[in-house]
N, C-alpha and C positions, 0 to 999 in steps of 0.2 A: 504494500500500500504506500509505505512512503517514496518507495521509487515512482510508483504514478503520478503520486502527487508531486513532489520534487521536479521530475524529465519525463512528463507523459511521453513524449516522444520515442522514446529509447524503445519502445515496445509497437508495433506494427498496429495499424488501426483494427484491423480482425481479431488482433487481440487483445487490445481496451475495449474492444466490444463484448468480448468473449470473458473477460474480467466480470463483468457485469452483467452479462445471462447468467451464468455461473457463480456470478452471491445472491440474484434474487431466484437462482433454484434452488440456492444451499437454503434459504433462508424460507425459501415454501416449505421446503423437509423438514425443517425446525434445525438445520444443525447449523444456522448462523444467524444472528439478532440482526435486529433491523437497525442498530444504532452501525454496524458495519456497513452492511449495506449504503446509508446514509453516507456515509464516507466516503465510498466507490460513487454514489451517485454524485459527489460534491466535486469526484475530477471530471467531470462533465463542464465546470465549467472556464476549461483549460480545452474542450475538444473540440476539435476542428472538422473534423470528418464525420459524414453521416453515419456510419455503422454503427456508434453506439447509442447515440439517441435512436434510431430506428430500433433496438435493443430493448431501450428504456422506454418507450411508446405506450408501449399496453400497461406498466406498471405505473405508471404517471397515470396513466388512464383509470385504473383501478383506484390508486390515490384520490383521484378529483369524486372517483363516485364514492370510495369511503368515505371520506372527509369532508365531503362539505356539508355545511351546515353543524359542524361539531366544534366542541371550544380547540382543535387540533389545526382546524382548517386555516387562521392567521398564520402560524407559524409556518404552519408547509406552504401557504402563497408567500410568504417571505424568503424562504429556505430556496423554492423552486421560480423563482421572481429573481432572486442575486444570479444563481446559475444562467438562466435563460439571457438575461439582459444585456451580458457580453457578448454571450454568441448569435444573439438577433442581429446587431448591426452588421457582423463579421460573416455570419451563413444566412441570416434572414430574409429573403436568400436572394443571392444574384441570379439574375436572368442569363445562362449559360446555354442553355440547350439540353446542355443534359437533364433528363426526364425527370432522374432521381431529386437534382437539387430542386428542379420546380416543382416537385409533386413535393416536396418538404418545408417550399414557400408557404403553401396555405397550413400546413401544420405548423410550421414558427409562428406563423400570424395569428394564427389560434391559440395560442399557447401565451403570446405576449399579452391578446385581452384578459386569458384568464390570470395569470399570473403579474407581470409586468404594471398592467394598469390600476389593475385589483390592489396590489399592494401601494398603489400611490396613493 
């Protein structure tokens, strides 16, 4: 973990993505807390590359339908509001042609009302 966090880079995007299927399936099994998890989710917001947010998509998603409306729900649009807001202007996303960044456009764009605005 602290190597991720320290030089995400040092590790190929397949597998910072792969870091993070692999804590939030350790963590469905019960053999890892969600406070680590949390941590792996937190180099997200150093990542550049879609693989892992594509990763973290359905968990995120699961989050938004846990948690809203709970006294839990501030802190995770805060927590997921810091991560998102560097990488919206950086991946949010450019008009490239490739499929994958613009089909990721309307998902950061969605992600920044719920999180990004919400928290302001």
């Amino acid at each position: 973990l602290n190597q991720l966090q320290d030089d995400p880079l040092v590790f190929d995007e397949l597998t910072r993505a792969q870091f993070l299927s692999d804590a939030i399936a350790l963590q469905q099994r019960g053999s890892l807390d969600w406070n680590r998890v949390m941590d792996i989710v937190a180099t997200l917001q150093k990542e550049g590359e879609l693989a892992a947010w594509y990763t973290f998509k359905p968990t995120l998603e699961l989050f938004m339908e846990m948690f809203q409306n709970t006294d839990v729900w501030d802190k995770l649009t805060a927590f997921i509001g810091r991560i998102i807001s560097e990488q919206y202007s950086s991946l949010g996303w450019q008009k490239t042609g490739d499929w994958s960044h613009e089909n990721a456009d309307g998902w950061m764009s969605s992600l920044k009302t719920h999180f990004i605005l919400m928290a302001s």
